[in-house]
MILOBA-993056 format. One record per residue (C-alpha): residue in one letter; x, y, z. Coordinates in steps of 0.25 Angstrom, whole numbers, plus 5000, padded with zeros to 4 digits. Example, Ala and Ser with C-alpha at 12.3 -4.5 7.8 and 13.67 -1.06 7.14 Angstrom:
% MILOBA-993056
a504949825031 s505549965029 
***
This chain:
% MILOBA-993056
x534855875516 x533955805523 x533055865536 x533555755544 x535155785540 x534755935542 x534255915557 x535555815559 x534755715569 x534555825580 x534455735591 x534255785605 x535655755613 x535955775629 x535355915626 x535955955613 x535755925599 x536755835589 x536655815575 x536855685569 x536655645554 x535655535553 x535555555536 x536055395533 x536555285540 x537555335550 x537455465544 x538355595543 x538255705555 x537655835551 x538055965558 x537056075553 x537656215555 x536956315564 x536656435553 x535056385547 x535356405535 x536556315533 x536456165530 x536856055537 x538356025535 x538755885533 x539955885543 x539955755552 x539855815564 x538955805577 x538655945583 x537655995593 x537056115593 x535956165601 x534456135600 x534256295598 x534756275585 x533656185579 x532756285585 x533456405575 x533256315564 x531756295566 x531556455570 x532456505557 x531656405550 x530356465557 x530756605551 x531056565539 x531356425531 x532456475525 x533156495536 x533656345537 x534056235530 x533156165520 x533256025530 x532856115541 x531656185533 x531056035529 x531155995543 x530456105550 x529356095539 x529055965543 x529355965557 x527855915560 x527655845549 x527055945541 x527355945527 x528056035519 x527356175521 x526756245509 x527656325498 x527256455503 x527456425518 x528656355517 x529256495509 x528656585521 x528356535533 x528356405541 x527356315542 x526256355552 x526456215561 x527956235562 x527556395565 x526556345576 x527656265583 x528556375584 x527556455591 x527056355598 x528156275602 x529356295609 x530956275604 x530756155612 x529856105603 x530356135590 x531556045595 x530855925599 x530055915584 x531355915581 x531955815589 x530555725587 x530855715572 x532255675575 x531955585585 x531055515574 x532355515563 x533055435573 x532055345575 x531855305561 x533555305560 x533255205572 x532355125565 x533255115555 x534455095563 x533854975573 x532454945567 x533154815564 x533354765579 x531754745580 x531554705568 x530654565567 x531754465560 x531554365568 x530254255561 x530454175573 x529954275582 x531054225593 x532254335591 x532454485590 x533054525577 x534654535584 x534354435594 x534254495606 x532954585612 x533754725608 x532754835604 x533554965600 x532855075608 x532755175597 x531655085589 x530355115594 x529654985598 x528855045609 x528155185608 x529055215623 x530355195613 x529855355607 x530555415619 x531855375614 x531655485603 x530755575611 x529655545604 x528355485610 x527055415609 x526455555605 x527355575594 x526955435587 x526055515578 x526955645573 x527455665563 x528955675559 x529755705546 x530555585541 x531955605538 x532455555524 x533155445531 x531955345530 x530755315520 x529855275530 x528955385526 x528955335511 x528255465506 x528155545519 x529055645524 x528155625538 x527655505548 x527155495561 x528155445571 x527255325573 x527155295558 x528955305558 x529055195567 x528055115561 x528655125548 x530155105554 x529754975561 x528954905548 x530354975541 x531454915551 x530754825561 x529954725553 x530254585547 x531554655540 x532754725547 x533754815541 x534854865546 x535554965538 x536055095544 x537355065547 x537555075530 x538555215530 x537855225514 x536655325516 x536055285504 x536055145507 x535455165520 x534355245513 x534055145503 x533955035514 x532855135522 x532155145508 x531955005506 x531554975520 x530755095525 x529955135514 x528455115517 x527854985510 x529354965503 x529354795507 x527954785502 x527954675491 x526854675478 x526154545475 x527154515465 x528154505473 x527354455486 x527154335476 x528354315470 x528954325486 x527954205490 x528254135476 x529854135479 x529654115495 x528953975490 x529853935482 x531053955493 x530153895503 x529453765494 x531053735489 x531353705504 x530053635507 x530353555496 x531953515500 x531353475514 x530253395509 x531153325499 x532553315507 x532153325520 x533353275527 x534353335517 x535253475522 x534953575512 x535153715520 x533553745518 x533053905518 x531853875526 x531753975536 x532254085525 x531254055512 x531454205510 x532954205506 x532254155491 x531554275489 x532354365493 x533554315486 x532554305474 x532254445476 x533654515478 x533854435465 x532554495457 x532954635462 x534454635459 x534054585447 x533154695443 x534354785447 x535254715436 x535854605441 x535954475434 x537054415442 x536954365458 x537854285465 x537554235478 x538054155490 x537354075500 x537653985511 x536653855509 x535453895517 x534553905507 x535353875495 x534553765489 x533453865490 x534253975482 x534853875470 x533353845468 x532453965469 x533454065467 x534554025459 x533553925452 x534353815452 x533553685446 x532853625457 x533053485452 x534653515453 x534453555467 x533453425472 x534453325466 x535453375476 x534853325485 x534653175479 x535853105486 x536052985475 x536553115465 x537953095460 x538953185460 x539553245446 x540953215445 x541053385447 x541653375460 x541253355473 x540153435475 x539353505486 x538053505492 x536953565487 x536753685496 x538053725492 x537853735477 x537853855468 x537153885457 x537253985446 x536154005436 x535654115426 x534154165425 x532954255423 x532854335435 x531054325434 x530954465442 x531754545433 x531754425421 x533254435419 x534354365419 x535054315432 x536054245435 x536154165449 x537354105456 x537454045470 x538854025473 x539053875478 x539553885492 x540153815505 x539553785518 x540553895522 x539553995526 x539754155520 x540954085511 x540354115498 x540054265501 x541554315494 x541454205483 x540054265480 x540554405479 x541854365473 x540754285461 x539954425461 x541254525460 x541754445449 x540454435439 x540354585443 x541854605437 x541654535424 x540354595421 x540754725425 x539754735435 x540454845441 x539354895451 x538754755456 x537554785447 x537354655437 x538054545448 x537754545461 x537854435474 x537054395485 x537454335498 x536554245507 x537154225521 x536754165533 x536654245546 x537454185555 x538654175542 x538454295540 x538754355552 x539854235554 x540554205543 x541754335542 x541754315525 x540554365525 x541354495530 x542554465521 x541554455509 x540754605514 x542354645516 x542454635499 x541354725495 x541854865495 x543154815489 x543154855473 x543754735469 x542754645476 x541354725480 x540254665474 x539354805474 x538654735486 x537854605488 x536654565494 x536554485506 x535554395511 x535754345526 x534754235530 x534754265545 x534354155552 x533854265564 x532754315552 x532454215545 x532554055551 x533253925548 x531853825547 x532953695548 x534153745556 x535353735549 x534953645539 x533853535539 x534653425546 x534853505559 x534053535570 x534053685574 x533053625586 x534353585593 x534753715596 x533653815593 x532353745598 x531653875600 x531953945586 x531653795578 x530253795586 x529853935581 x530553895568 x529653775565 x528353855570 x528653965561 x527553965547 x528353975533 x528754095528 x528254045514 x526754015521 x526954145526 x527054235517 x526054165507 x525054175519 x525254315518 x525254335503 x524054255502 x523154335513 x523754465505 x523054395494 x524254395485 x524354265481 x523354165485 x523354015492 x523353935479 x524254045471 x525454015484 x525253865485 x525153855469 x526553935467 x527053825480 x526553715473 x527253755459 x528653765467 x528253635473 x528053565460 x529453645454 x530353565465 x529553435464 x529853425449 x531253475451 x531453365462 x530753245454 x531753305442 x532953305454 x532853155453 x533453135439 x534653205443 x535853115445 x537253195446 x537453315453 x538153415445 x538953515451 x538853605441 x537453625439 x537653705452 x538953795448 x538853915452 x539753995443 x539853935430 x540753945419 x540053925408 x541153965396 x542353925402 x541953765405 x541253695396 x539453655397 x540053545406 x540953635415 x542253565410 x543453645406 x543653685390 x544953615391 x545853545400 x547053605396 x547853725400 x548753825391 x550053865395 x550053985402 x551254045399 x551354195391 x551954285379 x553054355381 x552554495377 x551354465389 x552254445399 x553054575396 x551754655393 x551354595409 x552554645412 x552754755409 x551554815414 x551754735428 x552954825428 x552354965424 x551255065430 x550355065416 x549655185421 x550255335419 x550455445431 x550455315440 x551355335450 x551855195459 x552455155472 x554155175468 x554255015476 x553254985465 x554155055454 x555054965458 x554354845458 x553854855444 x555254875439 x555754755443 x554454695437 x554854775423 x556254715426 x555854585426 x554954585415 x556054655407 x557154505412 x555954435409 x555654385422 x554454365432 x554154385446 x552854345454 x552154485452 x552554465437 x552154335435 x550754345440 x550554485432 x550954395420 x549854285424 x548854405426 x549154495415 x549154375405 x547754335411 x547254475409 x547754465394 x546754365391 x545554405397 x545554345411 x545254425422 x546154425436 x545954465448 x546854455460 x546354485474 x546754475489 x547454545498 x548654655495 x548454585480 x548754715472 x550054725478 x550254575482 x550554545496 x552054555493 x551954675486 x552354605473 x551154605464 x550654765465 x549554735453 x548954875458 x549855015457 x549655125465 x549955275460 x550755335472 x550055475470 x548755445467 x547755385477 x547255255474 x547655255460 x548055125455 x548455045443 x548354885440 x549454865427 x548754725425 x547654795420 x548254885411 x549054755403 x548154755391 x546954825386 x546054695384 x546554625396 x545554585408 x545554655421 x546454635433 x545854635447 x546854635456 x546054675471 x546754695485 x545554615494 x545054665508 x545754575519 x545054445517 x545254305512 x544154225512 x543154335507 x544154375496 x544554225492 x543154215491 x542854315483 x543854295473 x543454145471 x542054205469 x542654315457 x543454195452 x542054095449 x541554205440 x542354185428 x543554075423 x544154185417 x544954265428 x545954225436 x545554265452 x546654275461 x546554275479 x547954315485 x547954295499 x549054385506 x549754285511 x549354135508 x548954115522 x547854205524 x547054115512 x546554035524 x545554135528 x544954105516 x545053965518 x543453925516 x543453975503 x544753905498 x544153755506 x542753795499 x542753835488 x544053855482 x544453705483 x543353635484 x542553735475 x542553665462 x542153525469 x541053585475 x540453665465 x541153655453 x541653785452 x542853815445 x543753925451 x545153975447 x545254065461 x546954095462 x547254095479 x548554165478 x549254115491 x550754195497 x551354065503 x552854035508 x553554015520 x554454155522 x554354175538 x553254245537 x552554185548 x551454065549 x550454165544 x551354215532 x551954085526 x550953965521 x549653985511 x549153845515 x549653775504 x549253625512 x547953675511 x547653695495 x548353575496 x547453485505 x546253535498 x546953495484 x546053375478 x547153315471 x547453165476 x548753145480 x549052985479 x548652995465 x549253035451 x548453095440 x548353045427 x547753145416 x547753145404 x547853265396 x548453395402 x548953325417 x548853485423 x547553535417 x546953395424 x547553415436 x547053555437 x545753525433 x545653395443 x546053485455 x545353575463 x546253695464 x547753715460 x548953745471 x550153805464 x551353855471 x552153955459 x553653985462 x553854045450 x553154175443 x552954125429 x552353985437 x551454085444 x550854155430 x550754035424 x549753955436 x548854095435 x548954075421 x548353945421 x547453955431 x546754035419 x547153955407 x546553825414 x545253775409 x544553765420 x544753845434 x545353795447 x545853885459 x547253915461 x547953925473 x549353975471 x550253995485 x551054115480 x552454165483 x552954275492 x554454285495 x554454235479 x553754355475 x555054425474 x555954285475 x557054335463 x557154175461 x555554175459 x555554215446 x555254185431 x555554205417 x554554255407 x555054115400 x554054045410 x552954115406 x553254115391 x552254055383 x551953915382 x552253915398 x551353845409 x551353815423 x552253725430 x551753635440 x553053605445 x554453675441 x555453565440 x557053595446 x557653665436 x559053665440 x560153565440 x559053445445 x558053475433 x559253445425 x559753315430 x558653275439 x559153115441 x560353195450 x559253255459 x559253185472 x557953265478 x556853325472 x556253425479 x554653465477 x554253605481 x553253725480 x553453875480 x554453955487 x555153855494 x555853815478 x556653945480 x557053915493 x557553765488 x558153815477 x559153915486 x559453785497 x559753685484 x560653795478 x561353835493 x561353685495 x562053635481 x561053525475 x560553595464 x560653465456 x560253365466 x558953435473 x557753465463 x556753565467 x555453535461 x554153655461 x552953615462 x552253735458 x550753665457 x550653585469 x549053555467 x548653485459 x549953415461 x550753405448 x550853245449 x551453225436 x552653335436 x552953305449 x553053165445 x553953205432 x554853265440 x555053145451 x555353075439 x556253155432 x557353155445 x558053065452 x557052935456 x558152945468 x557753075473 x556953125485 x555753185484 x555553315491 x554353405496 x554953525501 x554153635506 x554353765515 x553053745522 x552853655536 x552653505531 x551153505536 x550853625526 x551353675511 x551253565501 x551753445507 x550753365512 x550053375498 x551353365489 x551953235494 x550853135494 x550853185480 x552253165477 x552153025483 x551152995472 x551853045462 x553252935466 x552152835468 x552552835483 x553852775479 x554752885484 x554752975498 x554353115499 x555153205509 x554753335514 x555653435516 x554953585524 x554553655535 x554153545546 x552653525552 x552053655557 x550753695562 x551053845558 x551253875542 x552553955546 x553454005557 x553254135564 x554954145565 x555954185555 x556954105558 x556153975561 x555653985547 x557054005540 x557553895548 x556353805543 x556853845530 x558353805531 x557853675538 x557053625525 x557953685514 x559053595522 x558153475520 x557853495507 x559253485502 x559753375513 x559853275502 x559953175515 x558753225524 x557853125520 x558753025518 x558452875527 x557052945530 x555852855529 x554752895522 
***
């Protein structure tokens, strides 16, 4: 035990003495028992005793060394500053200096060389503590480091500032035992006072600040005060001052460079901060000497031009001809501009010479957006490689100062790295702080910061290079000399000037070139799909009722479950037994048939392990054993891929995020977000507007994401009801006013047109066969699917292994398959619908009697709209018929507004469109029970009043 845990922080208080634990960073109280000869106990408590005892323990050590604890022994031996006395003294006697003091000094004394040397520990734990507030961050020389003239009083920045510790000018040159809680002394055990602070403030308050001590991990805390306090530990050799100066010329020559060439054209420059290059460079170098050979890394654009070239390596050329406006477009989608780009690209690392690979994650101006889907990229290259200690991939994370502290994902995305399914065993972050390092331009080069910070741009524009700086000083230190710095300048120069004039010959922008998480087997060299067709997705009968069977079971042995859950997976085992499935059981079959040939699944979000509606429980619990769990999908076969199925902390936007990150990794998984409820998806609404739906058109990135949405009107309140659907909707790129034609598999086009697919399932087997495809598809699209609640359970909602049979698909759309499907020229209204609202038709048209003159129609994809069965089954009825879009949603919201124009193209605008629901609203639901069953009444009523729309004009 350490002589400074031994001694406890004896600090002199009102009189008295107390004992407080200063080991580690908010370290444990020590209370050391009276007897000498017992050790310090580790019992959290503060306790005083009186000063008399301290003198006992030097007096009994006096006597005999022996006679007290070993901590105890080392600190009066080296209460001066004397070495350790020699063999034979220390087994006899004490030293003759600490003799002479006994008989010289009074108890008084004794105390106060006590009391000096931990005075001095609390000074250094000060340093350690505040050194940062005086710090020298700022290179303007205009601000203090946290902006205001604070100076904590504890830091000694004047020699009067020893009186806070009892210490004076006279002391300056004592010496005093260092605790083991700093490595100021590098090999000495001894400084002079004056020698400690020197070393605290070239350690803490130089041209770096750390702040650290409020890390709970000792052993963190100690490796931080390593690398920062030992003596001559930021000294850099040649070689690297050189390779420094080579990499700060290239950050700063690119930029010089882009201003010369495009002077009038945004690009989000890095001048200002040259040094994010090297350092990025360097974190790079040394990760990769630790074994890494994968990072991933976010940024906002400040500076990303600058990365994709001198970090990444992105060809030069590639980047110059984005900057050319007579380039063309490739017919790849809409595109985006450049300091937006990602890149992903494998090389030699030529610190370590081995084999990197790179990839900047293509992002939106969103700023901090990126963060979850760059760990969520990270978590999953981790998963597959079975990198299960975030050794081989890691990621990195540039911010912005002012996003940082702003931006609350940035908070979401820290919230998901302790989780098990989610933690990314730690990333580094590089904050470009704007109070440290300076924007040259403002916030890009078309502004004028000089409107609004005259002051600062006046120093800014006096301020010398940081490039011409340091090569100064390199080439006084005789490390390089004047033509060894402007022949390496010249050679970058020459390297940009060729790569423009080569720049020129470039004609169409490809999108591609700058993917950022390729799929190199699964597409062919040209990025198109294998195949533009789609199996059926439909299964063997011995799969289902293997699937089954262990949905219904506990495959573990001693595994004792809730009795509610007994039940439940009985009446799983009874259905499976009538052949019949509910909603839990259709997705296990979608899931467990998955697993079956190799795909990986993975379902995360909030309360997922047991489903919101306690109706999935994918994870059981034994009743008697703690935190003893069991996942039966995982133990359907022996070969089969693992099932992730993850309860996420309480976040939208940071988890949505993050899964779309897990699901760019690979093609083969299928990655599944449920929100709670539907509603709550809007929290995570930046990340659905950019880049779930507009993701592929920007970047060309393919992504097979599943957004499972609860949705349905059920009185449960405005907060409770509506997933949003008008808004997946709106964002669908499908043109209304205009019929497809395809040829070849009409679907698989549509699909592959679209920019993501909107399904509403009212059937179990309808539900397995949409996750099926999403799989079975050639190419990957996300899949938004507003899921079911009452249905869940619904005894009506229901299907038959017969649906799922092999040889089975998808339906876009579920004819009437009643009286109407069988003699449709007697129907006299054709009514079009989505979802739950079916069942509650079905009800009113049986109460009602007009089984045979009303056909209810489900539209079970509703985006991309399915023209050409919508338009087979307008033609198959009555021509008489009306034409009806009924919805349980307000008209303003659900499906409407999206659905009709597209059923007016389909009748060539020839026949009207009535809408039969919930009127106008500017709230998705009613707070009221009984206003919302009324709603109810009042449109089923409409629905089946063959005369409501009768004399109305259009």
């Amino acid at each position: 035990m350490s002589q400074f845990r031994a001694l406890a922080c004896v600090l002199r208080v009102g009189g008295r003495l107390w004992w407080q634990g200063c080991g580690g960073c908010g370290g444990t109280l020590s209370q050391c028992r009276p007897h000498p000869r017992r050790g310090c106990s580790s019992e959290a408590t503060p306790v005083s005793w009186s000063s008399s005892y301290v003198e006992e323990m030097y007096f009994a050590w006096l006597e005999d060394h022996k006679n007290v604890h070993e901590s105890w022994d080392a600190f009066f031996r080296n209460t001066q500053g004397t070495s350790s006395p020699p063999a034979e003294e220390v087994a006899g006697r004490p030293s003759a200096i600490l003799q002479g003091r006994v008989l010289s000094h009074s108890p008084d004394t004794t105390r106060k060389v006590v009391e000096d040397h931990l005075a001095v520990h609390t000074l250094i734990r000060a340093y350690q503590i505040r050194g940062h507030h005086v710090a020298q961050l700022d290179p303007l020389g205009i601000l203090d480091a946290d902006l205001d003239s604070f100076v904590p009083s504890d830091l000694i920045t004047t020699i009067d500032k020893l009186g806070f510790y009892g210490l004076g000018e006279s002391d300056l040159d004592r010496r005093f035992r260092l605790p083991h809680t700093t490595f100021i002394g590098g090999g000495e055990t001894t400084l002079p006072l004056r020698e400690v602070i020197r070393r605290l403030e070239a350690s803490y308050c130089g041209h770096v600040g750390v702040e650290f001590m409020f890390i709970n991990n000792v052993a963190q805390c100690q490796w931080i005060r390593q690398k920062f306090e030992t003596p001559g530990i930021m000294r850099f050799t040649d070689t690297e001052k050189r390779t420094l100066l080579a990499r700060l010329i290239r950050s700063t020559r690119f930029e010089d460079f882009l201003a010369r060439k495009w002077s009038s054209e945004k690009r989000f420059g890095l001048e200002g901060c040259e040094v994010l290059i090297p350092a990025l460079k360097t974190i790079i170098d040394v990760s990769s000497t630790a074994g890494i050979d994968s990072v991933i890394m976010g940024m906002p654009h400040r500076g990303r031009l600058n990365v994709l070239a001198n970090v990444i390596r992105k060809d030069l050329d590639q980047i110059f001809c984005q900057f050319d406006p007579k380039l063309e477009a490739a017919d790849e989608g809409s595109g985006d501009v450049k300091y937006h780009l990602g890149m992903y690209h494998e090389r030699i690392n030529r610190g370590t010479e081995k084999n990197i690979t790179l990839s900047l994650m293509a992002n939106p101006s969103h700023l901090e957006a990126v963060d979850p889907v760059v760990q969520g990229k990270a978590k999953a290259e981790q998963f597959y490689r079975g990198d299960t200690l975030g050794k081989k991939v890691m990621s990195i994370l540039m911010h912005g100062d002012a996003a940082f502290a702003g931006q609350g994902v940035v908070y979401e995305t820290f919230h998901l790295s302790e989780l098990p399914s989610y933690t990314t065993h730690g990333t580094i972050h590089v904050v470009v702080n704007n109070q440290v390092c300076y924007r040259r331009f403002g916030h890009n080069e078309m502004d004028e910061p000089m409107f609004t910070q005259p002051l600062m741009y006046k120093q800014i524009r006096r301020q010398e290079h940081v490039l011409k700086k340091y090569s100064d000083k390199l080439i006084a230190e005789g490390v390089v000399t004047l033509q060894e710095f402007e022949e390496e300048v010249a050679k970058y120069d020459r390297i940009c000037e060729e790569a423009y004039t080569s720049s020129k010959d470039e004609r169409i922008s490809h999108i591609r070139h700058w993917l950022d998480s390729p799929w190199p087997d699964f597409f062919t060299a040209e990025g198109e799909p294998k195949t533009m067709s789609c199996p059926p997705t439909g299964l063997d009968e011995e799969v289902m009722q293997h699937i089954g069977q262990t949905a219904s079971s506990v495959p573990l042995e001693d595994f004792t479950i809730h009795p509610g859950l007994s039940r439940i997976l009985r009446s799983r085992a009874d259905l499976v037994k009538t052949r019949q499935l509910d909603w839990a059981l259709g997705e296990y079959m979608a899931f467990g048939s998955l697993l079956k040939g190799g795909t990986h699944v993975r379902l995360s979000g909030q309360d997922v392990e047991r489903g919101t509606f306690s109706h999935r429980h994918h994870v059981l619990h034994d009743q008697e054993v703690d935190k003893r769990t069991c996942v039966p999908m995982n133990h359907l076969w022996s070969d089969q891929a693992p099932y992730t199925v993850c309860n996420s902390s309480l976040s939208e936007y940071g988890v949505l995020g993050f899964e779309l990150g897990f699901a760019m990794a690979s093609p083969d998984a299928l990655v599944l977000w449920e929100a709670q409820f539907g509603d709550f998806h809007n929290t995570a609404q930046c990340i659905i507007d950019q880049f779930i739906s507009s993701g592929q058109a920007k970047w060309v990135r393919n992504n097979g994401i599943v957004l499972l949405l609860p949705h349905g009107m059920e009185g449960m309140g405005p907060e409770h009801s509506s997933a949003r659907p008008e808004r997946f909707l709106q964002m669908s790129k499908d043109d209304p006013d205009h019929f497809p034609e395809f040829g070849g598999d009409f679907e698989v086009q549509q699909l592959y047109d679209c920019n993501w697919i909107v399904v509403n399932c009212s059937t179990p087997a309808n539900y397995c066969h949409v996750l099926r495809r999403q799989i079975l598809l050639p190419f990957r699209k996300p899949l938004i699917v507003f899921t079911p609640k009452s249905l869940l359970r619904h005894p009506d909602a229901r299907s038959s292994f017969d649906d799922l049979t092999k040889g089975t698909r998808f339906k876009r759309l579920i004819p009437d398959q009643g009286p109407c499907g069988q003699s449709p020229d007697r129907v006299k209204r054709l009514i079009f619908c989505t979802g739950k609202v079916y069942y509650e038709l079905c009800k009113e048209r049986k109460q009602e009697n007009l089984e045979n003159e009303v056909a209810i129609i489900r539209l079970e994809q509703i985006s991309p709209f399915p023209f050409d069965l919508v338009r087979a089954e307008v033609e198959k009825h009555n021509s008489e018929a009306e034409l009806i879009w009924c919805q349980e949603e307000h008209k303003n919201m659900g499906y409407y507004d999206y659905v009709r124009p597209r059923l007016l193209t389909v009748v060539a605008n020839k026949r009207p469109v009535w809408y039969v629901g919930r009127d106008p609203a500017a709230a998705p639901a009613t707070g009221n029970k009984s206003t919302h069953l009324n709603e109810l009444k009042k449109f089923m009523e409409t629905a089946f009043n063959l005369s409501a729309f009768q004399g109305r004009k259009v």
